[in-house]
C-alpha positions, -999 to 999 in steps of 0.1 A, spaced: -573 -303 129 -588 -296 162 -604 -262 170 -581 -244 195 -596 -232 230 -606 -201 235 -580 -196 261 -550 -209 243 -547 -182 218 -551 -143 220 -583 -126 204 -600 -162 203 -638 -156 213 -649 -162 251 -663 -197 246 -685 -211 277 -698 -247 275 -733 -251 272 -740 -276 294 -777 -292 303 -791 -267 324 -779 -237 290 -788 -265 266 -759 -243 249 -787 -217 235 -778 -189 249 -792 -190 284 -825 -208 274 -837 -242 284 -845 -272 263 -829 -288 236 -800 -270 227 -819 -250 205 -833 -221 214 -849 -193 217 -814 -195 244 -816 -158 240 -805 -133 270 -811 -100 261 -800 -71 284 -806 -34 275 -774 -10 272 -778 25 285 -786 48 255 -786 23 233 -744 21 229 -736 -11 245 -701 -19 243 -690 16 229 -699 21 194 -677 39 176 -693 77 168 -698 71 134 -718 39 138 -753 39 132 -767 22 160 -795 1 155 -833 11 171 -852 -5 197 -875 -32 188 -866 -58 159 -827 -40 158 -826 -36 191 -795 -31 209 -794 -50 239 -767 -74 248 -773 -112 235 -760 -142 246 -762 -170 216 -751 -200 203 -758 -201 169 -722 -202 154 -716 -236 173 -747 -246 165 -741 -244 127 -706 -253 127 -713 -288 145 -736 -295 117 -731 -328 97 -736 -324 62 -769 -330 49 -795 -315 20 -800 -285 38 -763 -272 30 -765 -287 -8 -793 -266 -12 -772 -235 1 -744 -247 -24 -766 -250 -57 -785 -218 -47 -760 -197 -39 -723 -214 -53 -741 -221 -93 -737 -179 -98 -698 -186 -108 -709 -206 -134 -729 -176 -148 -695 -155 -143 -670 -185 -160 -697 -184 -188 -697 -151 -197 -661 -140 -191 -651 -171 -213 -678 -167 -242 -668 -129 -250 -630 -145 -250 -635 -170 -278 -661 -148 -300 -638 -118 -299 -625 -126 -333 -659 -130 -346 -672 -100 -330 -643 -84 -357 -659 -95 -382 -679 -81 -411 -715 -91 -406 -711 -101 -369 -736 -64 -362 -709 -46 -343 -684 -26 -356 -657 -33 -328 -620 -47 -331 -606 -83 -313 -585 -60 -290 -614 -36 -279 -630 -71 -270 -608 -86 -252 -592 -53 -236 -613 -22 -234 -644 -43 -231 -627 -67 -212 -610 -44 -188 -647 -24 -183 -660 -59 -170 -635 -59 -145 -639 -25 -132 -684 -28 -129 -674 -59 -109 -649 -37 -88 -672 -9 -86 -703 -32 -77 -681 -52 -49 -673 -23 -33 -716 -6 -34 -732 -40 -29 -707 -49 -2 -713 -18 19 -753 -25 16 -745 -68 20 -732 -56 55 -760 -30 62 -791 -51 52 -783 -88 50 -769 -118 24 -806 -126 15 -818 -93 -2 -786 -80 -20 -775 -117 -37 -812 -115 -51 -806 -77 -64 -774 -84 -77 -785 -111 -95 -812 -89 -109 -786 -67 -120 -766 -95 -137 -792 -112 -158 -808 -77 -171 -774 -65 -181 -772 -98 -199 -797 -97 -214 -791 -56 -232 -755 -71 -242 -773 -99 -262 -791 -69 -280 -756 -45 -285 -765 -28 -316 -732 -5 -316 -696 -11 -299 -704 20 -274 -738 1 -263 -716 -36 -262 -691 -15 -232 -717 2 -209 -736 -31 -205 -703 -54 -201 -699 -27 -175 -731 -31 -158 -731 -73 -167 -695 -65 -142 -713 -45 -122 -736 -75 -108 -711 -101 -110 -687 -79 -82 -717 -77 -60 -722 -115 -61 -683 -118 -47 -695 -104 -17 -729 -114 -7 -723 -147 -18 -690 -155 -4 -706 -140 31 -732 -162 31 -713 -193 21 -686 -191 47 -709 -180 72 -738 -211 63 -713 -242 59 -698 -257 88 -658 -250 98 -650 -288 90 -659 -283 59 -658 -245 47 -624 -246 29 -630 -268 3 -669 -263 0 -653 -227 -4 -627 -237 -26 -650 -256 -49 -677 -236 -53 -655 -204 -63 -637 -228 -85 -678 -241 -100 -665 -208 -127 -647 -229 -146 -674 -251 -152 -691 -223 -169 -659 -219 -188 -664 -250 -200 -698 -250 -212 -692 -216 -229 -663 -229 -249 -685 -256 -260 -712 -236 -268 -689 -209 -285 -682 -236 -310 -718 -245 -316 -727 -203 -315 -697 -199 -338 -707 -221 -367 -722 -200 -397 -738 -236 -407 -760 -232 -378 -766 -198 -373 -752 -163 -387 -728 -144 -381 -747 -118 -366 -770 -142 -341 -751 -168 -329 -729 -148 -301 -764 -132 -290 -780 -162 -283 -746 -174 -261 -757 -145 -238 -792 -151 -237 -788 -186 -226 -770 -169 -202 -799 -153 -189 -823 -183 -192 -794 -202 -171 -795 -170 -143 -834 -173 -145 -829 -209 -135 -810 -203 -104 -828 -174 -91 -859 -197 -88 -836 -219 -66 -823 -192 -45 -855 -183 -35 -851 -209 -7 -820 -201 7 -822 -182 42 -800 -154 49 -775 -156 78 -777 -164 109 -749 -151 118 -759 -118 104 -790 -116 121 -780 -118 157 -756 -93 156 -781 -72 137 -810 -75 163 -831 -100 145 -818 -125 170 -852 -148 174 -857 -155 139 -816 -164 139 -823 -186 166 -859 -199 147 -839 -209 118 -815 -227 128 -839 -247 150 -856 -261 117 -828 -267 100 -816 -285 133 -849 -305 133 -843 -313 94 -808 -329 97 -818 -348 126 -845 -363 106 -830 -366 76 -799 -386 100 -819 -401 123 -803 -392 152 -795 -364 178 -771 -337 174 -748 -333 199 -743 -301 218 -733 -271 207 -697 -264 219 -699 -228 237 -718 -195 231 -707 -158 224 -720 -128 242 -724 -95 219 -739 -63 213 -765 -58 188 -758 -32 162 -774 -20 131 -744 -12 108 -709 -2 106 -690 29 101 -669 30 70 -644 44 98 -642 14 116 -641 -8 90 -611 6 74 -594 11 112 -603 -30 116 -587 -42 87 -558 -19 86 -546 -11 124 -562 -44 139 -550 -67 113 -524 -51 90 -505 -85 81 -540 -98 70 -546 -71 50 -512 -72 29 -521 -116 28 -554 -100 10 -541 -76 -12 -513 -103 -20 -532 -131 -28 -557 -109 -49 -535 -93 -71 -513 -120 -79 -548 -142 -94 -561 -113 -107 -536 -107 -130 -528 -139 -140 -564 -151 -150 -579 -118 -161 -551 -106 -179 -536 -142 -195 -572 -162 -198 -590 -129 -219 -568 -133 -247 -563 -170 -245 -583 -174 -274 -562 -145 -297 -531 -166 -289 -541 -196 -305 -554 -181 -339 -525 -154 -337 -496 -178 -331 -506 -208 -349 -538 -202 -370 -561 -220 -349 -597 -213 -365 -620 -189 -345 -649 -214 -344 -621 -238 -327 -605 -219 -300 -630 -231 -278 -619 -271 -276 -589 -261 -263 -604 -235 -234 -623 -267 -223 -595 -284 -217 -578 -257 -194 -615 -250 -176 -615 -288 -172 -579 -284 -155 -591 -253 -136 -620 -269 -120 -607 -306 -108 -578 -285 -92 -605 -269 -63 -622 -302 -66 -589 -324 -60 -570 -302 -35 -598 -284 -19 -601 -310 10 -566 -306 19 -571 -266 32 -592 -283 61 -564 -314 67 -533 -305 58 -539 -265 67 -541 -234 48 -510 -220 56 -489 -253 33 -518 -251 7 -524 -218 0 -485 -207 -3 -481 -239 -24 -505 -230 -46 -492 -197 -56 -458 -207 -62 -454 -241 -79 -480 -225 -109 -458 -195 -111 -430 -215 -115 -447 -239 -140 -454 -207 -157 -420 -189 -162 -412 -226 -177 -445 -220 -196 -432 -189 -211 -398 -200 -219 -408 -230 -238 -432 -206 -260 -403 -177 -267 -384 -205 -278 -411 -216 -299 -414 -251 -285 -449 -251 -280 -475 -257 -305 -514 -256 -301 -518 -287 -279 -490 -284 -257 -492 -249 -251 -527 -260 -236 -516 -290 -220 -490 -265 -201 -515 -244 -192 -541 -274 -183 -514 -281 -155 -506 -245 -146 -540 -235 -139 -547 -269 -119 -531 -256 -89 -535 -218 -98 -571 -226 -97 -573 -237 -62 -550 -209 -49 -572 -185 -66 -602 -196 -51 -582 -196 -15 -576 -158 -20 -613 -154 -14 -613 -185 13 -590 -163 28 -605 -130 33 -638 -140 43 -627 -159 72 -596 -137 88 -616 -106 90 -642 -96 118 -680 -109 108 -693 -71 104 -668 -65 81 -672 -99 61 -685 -83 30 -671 -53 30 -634 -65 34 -644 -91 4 -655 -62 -17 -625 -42 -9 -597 -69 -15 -613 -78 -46 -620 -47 -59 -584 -36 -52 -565 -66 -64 -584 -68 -96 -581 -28 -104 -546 -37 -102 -540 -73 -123 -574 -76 -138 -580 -36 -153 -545 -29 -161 -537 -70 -171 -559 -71 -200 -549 -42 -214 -517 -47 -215 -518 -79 -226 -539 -76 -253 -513 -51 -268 -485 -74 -261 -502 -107 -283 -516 -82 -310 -479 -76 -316 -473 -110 -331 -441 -113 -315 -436 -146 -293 -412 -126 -266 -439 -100 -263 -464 -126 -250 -437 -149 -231 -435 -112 -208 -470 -109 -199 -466 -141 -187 -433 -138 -168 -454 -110 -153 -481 -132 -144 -456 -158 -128 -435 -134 -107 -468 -123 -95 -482 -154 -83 -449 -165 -71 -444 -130 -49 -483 -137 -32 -469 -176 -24 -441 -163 0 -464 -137 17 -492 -168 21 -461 -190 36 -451 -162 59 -487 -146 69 -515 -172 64 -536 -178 89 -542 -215 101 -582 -212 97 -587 -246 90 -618 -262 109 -621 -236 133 -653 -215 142 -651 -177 124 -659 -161 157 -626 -180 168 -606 -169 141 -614 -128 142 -635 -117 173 -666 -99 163 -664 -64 169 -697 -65 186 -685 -92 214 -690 -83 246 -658 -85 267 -653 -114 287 -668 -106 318 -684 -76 310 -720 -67 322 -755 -54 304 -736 -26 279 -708 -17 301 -684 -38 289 -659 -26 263 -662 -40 227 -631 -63 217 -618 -43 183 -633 -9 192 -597 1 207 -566 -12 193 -586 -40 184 -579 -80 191 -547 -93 194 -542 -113 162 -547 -156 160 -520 -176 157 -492 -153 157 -501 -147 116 -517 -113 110 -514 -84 129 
């Protein structure tokens, strides 16, 4: 689908074409490349009206002058080359870490029960107090590594909360007591939320539009990869011929950590965004990067790029105000805000709530050994991950608006067929898992969209923050509450019990499908910038700092007629 001009929607950015004598930089000579950075000093250092409660950035490296760039176009009319693998194996290999853990503590529940497994814990505390404590560190660390992804840059917070991740890990693998076992699944959750947001950010704001829904899609949906590989290993962990009872499940999470180790050597490389640094006054070194990463793909293709389509003129600030934030999302863009919360509470539910106590349902409902659960969650991962893999391409071609409300509802209704062929007793071990195999195909790929979703339809300041937010939010509600709930509903033994939670599930997902069909945005292939104004843009027209800032009122109109 073709980008929309500027001009033919409301709230699209002020695109000028950067012809020969701009070389599309800004207004720069040369290449096309840079520096193409006009700077223009605002009177008291407020260009464009900062709200009160913003912290404006200092003079020097965050200055605030007005700059005139074009680094989004210049990124987005990248082909694809091994500079953006690199970003994708750096940044998008983390929710393998994530589908790893979540899945291991899910299929060694019932050995963590055990006498002799070193804790004195129950299945249900496993896979619902413990369970539900994972989901609220990551809420709690989406929300504080958000706020400081925003303030400080991609770069530095997806090393900390990486950090975070692989030391929490690493303490679980040494639980001595069921009280030690919670505060570090807390803290292991704790990291994993701040990923969401840093990572996400960078992702979305590092690929190019053509192809950002389905690297997106695919890299969010790289989880159930590491659900796979911890099902597997759970069954090699598991096995009392290999190791005991008390050492195999600790040396599932310190692979874990050796895994984590691995990838933080590898993110080492990646840059932080550009995007984020010309707003934030580093504008030079935004405009230095993507200069050799210009240079690189031209080598690598061997051949020019062409030029960049337009540039964007905005006022450099430091941070935002939680104020503003808040007044963004929720007065500027209202309809986008209930697509979020939508979206996020109708996956959070269904995959932390049913997926935690997959594992109990097989040995509770038909005997299915402990050390066995996990061929069967490898067969749904598998389903879970070719879904992204298969339909993520179509969110760029066919649009998000068809995709995204079609994969909420055709897995909820799969699912309420799901549940009645299991109260009726139907099912057995296989083809309950060959339901949920093709349940969780599509529901994979509209789970990963939920996060597609609110990392494109939001202003670019507010990127991480309205990540953390939706996320934190929609998996308080499904993915807190879900487990719990649900773990008391299978420990009850009765078939109808379980077929409820996941009627619950399905209405859920099904509910979020009609408020996608009515409310998505049509973000496919086109330039952030173009889909929410920054609200650091200078306004069309508007001169060194005097111009108003596009947001900072009533805010921009919204795009395409689908969010307020």
């Amino acid at each position: 689908m073709t980008t929309p001009a500027a001009s033919e929607e409301p709230g699209s950015r002020d695109q000028r074409p950067g012809g020969p004598g701009r070389g599309g930089g800004g207004s720069g000579p040369g290449d096309g490349r840079g520096p193409g950075r006009a700077r223009e000093n605002s009177p008291g250092g407020t260009a464009g009206g900062p709200d009160a409660r913003d912290e404006v950035a200092a003079p020097g490296d965050s200055g605030t002058g007005v700059v005139t760039t074009a680094v989004p176009a210049r990124l987005d009319r990248l082909p694809w080359s091994r500079w953006h693998w690199m970003i994708v194996i750096g940044l998008g290999t983390v929710w393998i870490l994530d589908g790893l853990e979540v899945t291991t503590v899910g299929n060694i529940a019932s050995r963590l029960s055990e006498d002799g497994s070193g804790l004195a814990i129950t299945s249900a505390q496993v896979t619902g107090l413990a369970a539900a404590l994972y989901v609220a560190g990551a809420c709690a660390g989406a929300l504080f590594f958000g706020w400081l992804t925003d303030r400080f840059g991609r770069k530095k917070l997806f090393m900390v909360t990486l950090a975070v991740y692989l030391a929490a890990t690493a303490m679980t693998a040494l639980s001595f007591n069921a009280w030690w076992f919670f505060v570090f699944r807390f803290l292991t959750g704790f990291g994993i939320g701040g990923e969401y947001a840093a990572i996400n950010s960078a992702i979305d704001e590092l690929i190019p539009s053509k192809y950002r829904g389905r690297v997106d899609l695919i890299i969010n949906g790289s989880y159930w990869l590491g659900a796979v590989g911890g099902a597997l290993l759970s069954i090699v962990m598991l096995n009392t011929d290999y190791f005991p009872k008390d050492l195999g499940w600790r040396l599932t999470f310190a692979l874990g950590v050796v895994l984590g180790l691995v990838i933080l050597l590898v993110r080492r490389h990646v840059p932080e965004s550009p995007r984020w640094q010309f707003i934030h006054g580093h504008g030079e070194e935004a405009d230095e990067l993507v200069g050799s990463v210009e240079r690189e793909v031209e080598k690598e293709k061997h051949e020019k790029l062409p030029e960049p389509a337009g540039e964007i003129t905005i006022h450099e600030r430091k941070s935002i105000g939680f104020g503003l934030i808040a007044k963004t999302v929720f007065h500027s863009y209202p309809k986008r805000a209930v697509l979020g919360l939508s979206l996020f509470i109708g996956q959070a539910f269904l995959y932390n709530a049913i997926t935690f106590g997959f594992g109990a349902i097989l040995t509770t409902f038909y005997d299915v050994k402990s050390g066995h659960t996990g061929y069967y969650f490898a067969v749904i991962a598998a389903g879970n991950f070719i879904g992204p893999l298969v339909l993520g391409k179509l969110f760029d071609t066919i649009g998000r608006r068809v995709m995204i409300a079609g994969t909420y509802i055709l897995p909820g209704i799969l699912l309420f067929v799901t549940a009645w062929l299991f109260d009726r007793g139907s099912l057995n071990a296989n083809t309950l898992t060959a339901c949920w195999c093709v349940v969780l195909f599509f529901a994979s790929a509209g789970a990963s969209s939920a996060y597609l979703t609110v990392s494109e339809v939001f202003p670019m300041e507010t990127r991480a923050m309205a990540i953390a937010f939706f996320y934190a939010i929609g998996t308080a509600a499904g993915g807190i509450s879900g487990p719990l709930v649900f773990a008391d509903l299978t420990e009850s033994g009765v078939p109808g019990d379980t077929a409820l939670a996941f009627c619950i599930g399905a209405g859920l997902m099904c509910a979020a499908g009609v408020v996608a069909a009515f409310l998505a945005v049509n973000a496919e292939q086109r330039s952030l910038e173009d889909i929410a104004t920054p609200l650091s843009q200078a306004e069309k027209g508007s001169g060194g700092g005097t111009g108003k800032r596009p947001g900072g009122g009533g805010g921009p109109a919204p795009v395409g007629g689908a969010a307020g």
